[in-house]
ROBA-239581 format. One record per residue (C-alpha): residue in three letters; x, y negated, z. Coordinates in pm, whole numbers, plus 32768, in hexadecimal, padded with zeros to 4 digits. Each point is the difference from the previous one (the first is absolute). Layout:
N
ALAXYZ...
***
This chain:
441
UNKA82B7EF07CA3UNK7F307FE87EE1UNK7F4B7ED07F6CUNK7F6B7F437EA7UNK807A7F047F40UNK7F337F877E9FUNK7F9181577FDEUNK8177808A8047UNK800B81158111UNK81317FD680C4UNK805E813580E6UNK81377FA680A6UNK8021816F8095UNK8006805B7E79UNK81327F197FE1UNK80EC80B78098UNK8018816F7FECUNK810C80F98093UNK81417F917F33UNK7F567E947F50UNK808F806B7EBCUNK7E887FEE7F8CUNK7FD87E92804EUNK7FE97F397ED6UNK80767E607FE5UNK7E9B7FCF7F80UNK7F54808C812AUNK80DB7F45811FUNK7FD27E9F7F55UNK7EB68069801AUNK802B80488169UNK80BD7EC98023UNK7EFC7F097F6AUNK7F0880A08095UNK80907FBB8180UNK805D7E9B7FAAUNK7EBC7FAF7F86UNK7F4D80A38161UNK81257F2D80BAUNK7F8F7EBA7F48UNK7E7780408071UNK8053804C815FUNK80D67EE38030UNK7EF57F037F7FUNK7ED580BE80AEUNK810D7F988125UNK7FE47EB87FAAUNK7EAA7FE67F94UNK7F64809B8166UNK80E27FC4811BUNK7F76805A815EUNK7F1E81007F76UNK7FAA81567FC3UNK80527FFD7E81UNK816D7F878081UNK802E811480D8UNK7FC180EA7EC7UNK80A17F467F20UNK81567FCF80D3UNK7FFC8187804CUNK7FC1803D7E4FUNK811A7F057FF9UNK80E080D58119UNK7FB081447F3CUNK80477F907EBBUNK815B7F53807CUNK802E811E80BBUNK800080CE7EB8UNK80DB7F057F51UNK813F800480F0UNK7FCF818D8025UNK801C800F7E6AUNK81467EEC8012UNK80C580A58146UNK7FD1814F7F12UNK805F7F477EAEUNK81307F8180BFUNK805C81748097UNK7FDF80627E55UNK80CC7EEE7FA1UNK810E805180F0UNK7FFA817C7FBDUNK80007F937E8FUNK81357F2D8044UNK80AD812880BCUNK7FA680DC7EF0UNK80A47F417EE2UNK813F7FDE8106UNK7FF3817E802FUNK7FC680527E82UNK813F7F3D7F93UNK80B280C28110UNK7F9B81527F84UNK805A7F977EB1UNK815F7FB7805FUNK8001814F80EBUNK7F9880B97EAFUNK80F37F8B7F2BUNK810B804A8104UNK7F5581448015UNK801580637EA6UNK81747FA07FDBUNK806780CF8122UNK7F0581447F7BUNK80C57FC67E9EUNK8142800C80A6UNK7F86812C80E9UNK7FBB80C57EE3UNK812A7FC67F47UNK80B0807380EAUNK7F2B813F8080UNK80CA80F57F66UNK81037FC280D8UNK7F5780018149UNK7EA780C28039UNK7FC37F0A811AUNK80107EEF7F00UNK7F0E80AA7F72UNK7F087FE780FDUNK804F7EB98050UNK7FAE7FB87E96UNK7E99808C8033UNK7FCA7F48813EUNK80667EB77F37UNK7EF380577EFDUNK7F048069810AUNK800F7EA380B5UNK80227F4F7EB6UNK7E9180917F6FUNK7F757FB28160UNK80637E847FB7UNK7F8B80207E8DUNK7EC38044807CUNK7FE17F0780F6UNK80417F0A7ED9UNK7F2880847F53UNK7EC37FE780F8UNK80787E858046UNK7FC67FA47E71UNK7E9380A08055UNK7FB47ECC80F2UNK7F0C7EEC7FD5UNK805F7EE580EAUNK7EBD7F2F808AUNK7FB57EAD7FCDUNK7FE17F1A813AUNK7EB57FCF8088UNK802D7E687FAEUNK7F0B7EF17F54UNK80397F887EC1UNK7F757EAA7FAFUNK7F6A7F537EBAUNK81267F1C7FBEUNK810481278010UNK80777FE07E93UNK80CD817B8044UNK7FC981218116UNK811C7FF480F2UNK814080FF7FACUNK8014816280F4UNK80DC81167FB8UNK7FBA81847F41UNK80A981037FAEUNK803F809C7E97UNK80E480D07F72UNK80CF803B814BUNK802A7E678042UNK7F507EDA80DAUNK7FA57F157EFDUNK7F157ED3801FUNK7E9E80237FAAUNK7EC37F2D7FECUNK7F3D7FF88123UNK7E757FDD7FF5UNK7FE07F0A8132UNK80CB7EBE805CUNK80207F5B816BUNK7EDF7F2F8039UNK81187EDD804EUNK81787FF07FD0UNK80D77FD88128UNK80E37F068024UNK80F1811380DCUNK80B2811D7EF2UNK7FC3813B804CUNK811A80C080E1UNK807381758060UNK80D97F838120UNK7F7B7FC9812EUNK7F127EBC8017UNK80987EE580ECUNK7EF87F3280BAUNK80587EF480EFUNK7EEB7F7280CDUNK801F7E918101UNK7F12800D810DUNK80997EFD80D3UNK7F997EA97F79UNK7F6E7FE57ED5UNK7F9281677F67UNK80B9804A7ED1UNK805A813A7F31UNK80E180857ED8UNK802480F27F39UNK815080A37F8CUNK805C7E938021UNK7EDE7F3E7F74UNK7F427F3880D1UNK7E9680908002UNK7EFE7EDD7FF2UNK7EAA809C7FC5UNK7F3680768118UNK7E84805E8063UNK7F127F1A809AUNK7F658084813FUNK8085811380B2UNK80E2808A7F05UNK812A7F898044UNK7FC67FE6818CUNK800A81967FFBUNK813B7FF47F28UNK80A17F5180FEUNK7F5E80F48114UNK809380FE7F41UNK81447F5B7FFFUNK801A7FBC8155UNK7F90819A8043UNK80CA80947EFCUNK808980FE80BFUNK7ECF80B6802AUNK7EA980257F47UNK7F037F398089UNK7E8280BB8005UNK7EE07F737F5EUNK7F477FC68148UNK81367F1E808BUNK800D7F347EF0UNK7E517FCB7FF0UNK80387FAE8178UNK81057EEB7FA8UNK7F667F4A7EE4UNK7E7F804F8040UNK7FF2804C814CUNK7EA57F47801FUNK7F9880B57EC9UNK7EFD813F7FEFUNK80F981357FB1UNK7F86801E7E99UNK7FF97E8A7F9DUNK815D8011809BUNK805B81657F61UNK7F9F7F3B7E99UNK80B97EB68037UNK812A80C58046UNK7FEE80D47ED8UNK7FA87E917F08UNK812E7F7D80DEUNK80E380FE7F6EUNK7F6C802D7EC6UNK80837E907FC2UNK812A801D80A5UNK806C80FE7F08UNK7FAB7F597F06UNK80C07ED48015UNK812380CC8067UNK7FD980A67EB7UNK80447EF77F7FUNK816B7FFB8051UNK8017815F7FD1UNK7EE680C77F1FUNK8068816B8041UNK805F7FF28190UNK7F27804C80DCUNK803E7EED8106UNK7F0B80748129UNK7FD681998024UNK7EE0808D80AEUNK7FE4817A80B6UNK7F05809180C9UNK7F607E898054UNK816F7F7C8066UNK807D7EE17F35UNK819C7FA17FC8UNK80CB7F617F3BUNK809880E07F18UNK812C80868097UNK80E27FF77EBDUNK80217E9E7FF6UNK81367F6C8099UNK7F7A7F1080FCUNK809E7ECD80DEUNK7F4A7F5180D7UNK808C7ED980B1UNK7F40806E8142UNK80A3815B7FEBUNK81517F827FDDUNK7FA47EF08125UNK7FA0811F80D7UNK813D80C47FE0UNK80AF7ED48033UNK7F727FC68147UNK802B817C8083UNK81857FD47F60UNK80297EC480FCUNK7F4F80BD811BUNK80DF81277FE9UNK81267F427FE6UNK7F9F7F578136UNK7FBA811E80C4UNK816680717F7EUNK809C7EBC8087UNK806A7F9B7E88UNK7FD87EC68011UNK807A7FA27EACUNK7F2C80C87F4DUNK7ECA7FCB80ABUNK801A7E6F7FB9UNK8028806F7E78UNK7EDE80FD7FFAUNK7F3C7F0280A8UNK807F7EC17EFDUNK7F7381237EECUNK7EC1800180ABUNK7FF07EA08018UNK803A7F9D7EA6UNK7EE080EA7FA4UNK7F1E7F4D8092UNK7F737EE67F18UNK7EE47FEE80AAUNK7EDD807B80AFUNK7FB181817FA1UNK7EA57FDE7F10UNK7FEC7EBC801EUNK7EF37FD07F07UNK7F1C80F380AFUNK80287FC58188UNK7E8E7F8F8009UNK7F8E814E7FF4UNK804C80E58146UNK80C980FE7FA9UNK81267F197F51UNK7FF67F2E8112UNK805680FF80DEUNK8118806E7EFFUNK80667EB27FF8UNK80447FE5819AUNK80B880EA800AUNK80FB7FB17EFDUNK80037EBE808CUNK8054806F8176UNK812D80C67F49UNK806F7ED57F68UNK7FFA7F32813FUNK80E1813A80C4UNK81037FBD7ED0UNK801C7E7D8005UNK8016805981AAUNK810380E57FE1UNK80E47F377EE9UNK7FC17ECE80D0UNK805D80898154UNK814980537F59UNK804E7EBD7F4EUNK7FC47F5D812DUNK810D80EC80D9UNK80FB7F897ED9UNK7FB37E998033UNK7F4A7FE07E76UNK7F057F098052UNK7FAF7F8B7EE4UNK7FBC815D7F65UNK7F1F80238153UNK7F3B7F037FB5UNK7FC080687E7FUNK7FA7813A8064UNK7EF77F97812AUNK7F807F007F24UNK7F8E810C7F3AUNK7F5080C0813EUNK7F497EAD8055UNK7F957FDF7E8FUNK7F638130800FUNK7F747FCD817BUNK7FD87E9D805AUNK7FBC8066817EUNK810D80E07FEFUNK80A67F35817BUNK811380D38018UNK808C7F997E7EUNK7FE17E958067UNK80B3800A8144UNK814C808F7F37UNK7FBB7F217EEDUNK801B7EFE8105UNK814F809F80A7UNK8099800B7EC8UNK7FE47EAF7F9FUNK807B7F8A813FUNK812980B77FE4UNK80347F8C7EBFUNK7FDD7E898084UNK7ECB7FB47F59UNK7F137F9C811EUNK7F0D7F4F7F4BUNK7FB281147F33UNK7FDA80BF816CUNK7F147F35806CUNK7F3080027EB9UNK800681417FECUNK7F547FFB8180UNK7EE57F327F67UNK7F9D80F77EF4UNK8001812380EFUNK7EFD7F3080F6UNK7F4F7FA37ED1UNK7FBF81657F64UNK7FD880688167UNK7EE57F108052UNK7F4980007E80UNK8028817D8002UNK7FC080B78145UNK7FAC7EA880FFUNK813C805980E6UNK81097F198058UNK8172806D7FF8UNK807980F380FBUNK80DF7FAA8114UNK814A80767F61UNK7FB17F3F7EABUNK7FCE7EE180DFUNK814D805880DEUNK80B97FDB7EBDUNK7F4A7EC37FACUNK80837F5D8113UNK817980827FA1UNK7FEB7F547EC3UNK7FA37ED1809EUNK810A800880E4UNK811280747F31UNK7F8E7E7F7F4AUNK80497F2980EA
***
C-alpha cells in the first residue's frame, strides 16, 4: 500500500522488511499519524454523506484503514508477549550459566582424576558458550513501540519496556493511549460476567462496566454472548440486525457496529482485543473467562431434567430452585421489540414456566401451600392468561382456608381472560369456582 502525505511518500510494504530490524521509531509514527489522520476523514465523509456513493467509499477507506490498524496492534501484542517471554527466558539462562560455570570449574578441577570428568567438563563449556551467545543476540534487540495515539495534553509518553546490557528496564515510549482506562492492565486471565435476564448489565474483573454504544453495538455483543460457543458468520449477523438492508449497506453497518463496539470496550481494557474476527466469522475472544447467567440457567435446567429422569427427586427440586433464582427477568428485555430477541426471549420464558411447574407440583404433594402460591404467582405475573396457574392458586388458598382470596383470585383469571383473548373460563376453572363457594357456606 503506498500513499502521500504533505509531500511524504509512505510505502507501507517498505515498512517492514524480512527481520524489521530496519524499521526506524521515526518512520512508524509516521505510519501511525498518517492512518489516524485517513481514519478521521473517512469517518466525517461518513457523516457528512450518508446514503450515498461517497459513503460507500468512504466507509470501505475507513474498513481498510481500521483494518490495517488492528493487524499492526494483534502483531504489536504477539511482540510484546514474545518480548515478555524473552526477558523471562534471558534471566533463566543467566541463572543456567552461572550454574554452568560452577559445575565446568569444578569439572576441571577435578579432571585429572577422572578422564570422563574431563569430558563432562567440555560438554559444560560447550552448552555454557551456546547460552553466552544467546545472551548476547538478546542485548542486540530493539523492542517496538505500540501502534497507540498520543494526544496534545500528554505532558510525558507512556512507559514500555527494552532491553540493555542483558536486563528489561523501562524505557520511553513514543506514543501514549489515546485514553486511560479505568480497568489495570492484567496477565491472568480476564473475568467477564454478563446479565441477560432483566436488566442487561456487565463487569469486568469485578467492575461494573457502564459505557456502551448507541445503535447496534451493544445488541451484537449480546448476540455474541448468547452464541458464544461458536463463531457467528458475517452473513448471520447482517441477516439479524439488517435483514431489510441491501447486503453492502448491511455489510458496512456491521463493520461501523463493531468498529464502536470495540471501542468502548477499549475502554475498559486498551490492549485486549474483545471481539476476534477469522475468515468473515466473528467471536468473542475465547481467552476471556466468561459467565453468563443464561448459561448457568441452562445447565441448571438440563441438571433438574436429568435428575428427573434419574428419579432424584431431591436434586432435581435444587437444580431447578438454581434455575429459578437466575431468572430476574425476562431474557433481553430491553430489546424484545425487535424479532429475533423476542424469540430468545420465549423461549427462556417457556423454561422458566416448566421450573415454577415442576417446583410447584412438588410443594403441593408436601402440602406447602403457601410456597405454591409464591411460586405460581410468579407464572401468572409473567402470563396473565396463564388458566392453569390460577386454578392452583385458587386450590391452594382453599386449602389454606382463605376463600376469599379463592374467589378473588377467580375474578382476575375471568378478567385477563376476557381483556386478553375474549374467552370465558373453562369448565374446570369454573368446577372449582363452585367448590369454593360451597366449601363457604
Amino acid at each position: 500500500m503506498e500513499s502521500t502525505r504533505s509531500g511524504v511518500r509512505v510505502d507501507v510494504g517498505q515498512q517492514h522488511d524480512k527481520t524489521g530490524a530496519d524499521v526506524t521509531r521515526e518512520r512508524r509514527q509516521e505510519l501511525l499519524a498518517f492512518l489516524f489522520e485517513c481514519e478521521s476523514l473517512a469517518q466525517g465523509m461518513v457523516s457528512a454523506a450518508p446514503n450515498s456513493a461517497l459513503m460507500e467509499h468512504a466507509v470501505a477507506l475507513c474498513e481498510g484503514y481500521l483494518k490495517t490498524m488492528l493487524d499492526m496492534h494483534h502483531v504489536w501484542q504477539r511482540l510484546q508477549r514474545a518480548q515478555e517471554q524473552g526477558c523471562d527466558l534471558k534471566a533463566q539462562l543467566e541463572k543456567m550459566q552461572t550454574v554452568l560455570q560452577e559445575v565446568s570449574q569444578q569439572a576441571s578441577r577435578n579432571a585429572h582424576r577422572d578422564q570422563n570428568k574431563e569430558a563432562q567438563a567440555r560438554y559444560w563449556n560447550t552448552v555454557g558458550g551456546l547460552i553466552d551467545e544467546v545472551l548476547r543476540l538478546s542485548r542486540q534487540q530493539t523492542p517496538i513501540s505500540p501502534p497507540t495515539r498520543r494526544t496534545p495534553e500528554d505532558p510525558e509518553p507512556a512507559p514500555t519496556t527494552r532491553v540493555q546490557d542483558g536486563h528489561c528496564e523501562p524505557a520511553s515510549a513514543t506514543l501514549v493511549p489515546e485514553a486511560p482506562s479505568p480497568f489495570p492492565e492484567q496477565q491472568t486471565a480476564l473475568q467477564l460476567t454478563a446479565h441477560l435476564f432483566g436488566k442487561f448489565k456487565a463487569s469486568l474483573g469485578g467492575r461494573d462496566m457502564r459505557r456502551w454504544p448507541r445503535g447496534k453495538g451493544l445488541k451484537i455483543f449480546k448476540f455474541l454472548l448468547l452464541h458464544r460457543a461458536s463463531p457467528v458468520s458475517r452473513e448471520r449477523l447482517m441477516e439479524t440486525f439488517w435483514r431489510d438492508t441491501e447486503a453492502r449497506a448491511a455489510r458496512n453497518n456491521l463493520n461501523v457496529a463493531l468498529y464502536h463496539l470495540r471501542q468502548d470496550l477499549s475502554r475498559y481494557h486498551k490492549t485486549f482485543p474483545f471481539v476476534s474476527h477469522h475468515d468473515g466469522y466473528y467471536q468473542l475472544n475465547t481467552e476471556l473467562a466468561i459467565w453468563v447467567d443464561v448459561e448457568a440457567f441452562d445447565h441448571a435446567i438440563h441438571s433438574g431434567q436429568q435428575h428427573d429422569a434419574r428419579h432424584e427427586t431431591a436434586l432435581a427440586i435444587t437444580a431447578y430452585r438454581n434455575a429459578e433464582g437466575l431468572y430476574q427477568g425476562d431474557c433481553l428485555q430491553e430489546d424484545t421489540h425487535e424479532e429475533w430477541a423476542a424469540l430468545i426471549s420465549q423461549a427462556y420464558r417457556m423454561k422458566y414456566l416448566s421450573a415454577l411447574d415442576y417446583l410447584g407440583k412438588h410443594m403441593l404433594e408436601n402440602g406447602d401451600y403457601q410456597e405454591c402460591v409464591t411460586l405460581w404467582h410468579k407464572a401468572v405475573t409473567l402470563d396473565s392468561c396463564n388458566e392453569q396457574a390460577h386454578r392452583r392458586i385458587m386450590h391452594c388458598y382453599l386449602q389454606m382456608g382463605q376463600r376469599q382470596m379463592a374467589l378473588r383470585q377467580y375474578q382476575l383469571c375471568a378478567e385477563s381472560l376476557k381483556k386478553e383473548l375474549g374467552l370465558e373460563p373453562t369448565p374446570q376453572t369454573r368446577q372449582l369456582l363452585e367448590q369454593i363457594r360451597h366449601a363457604s357456606r
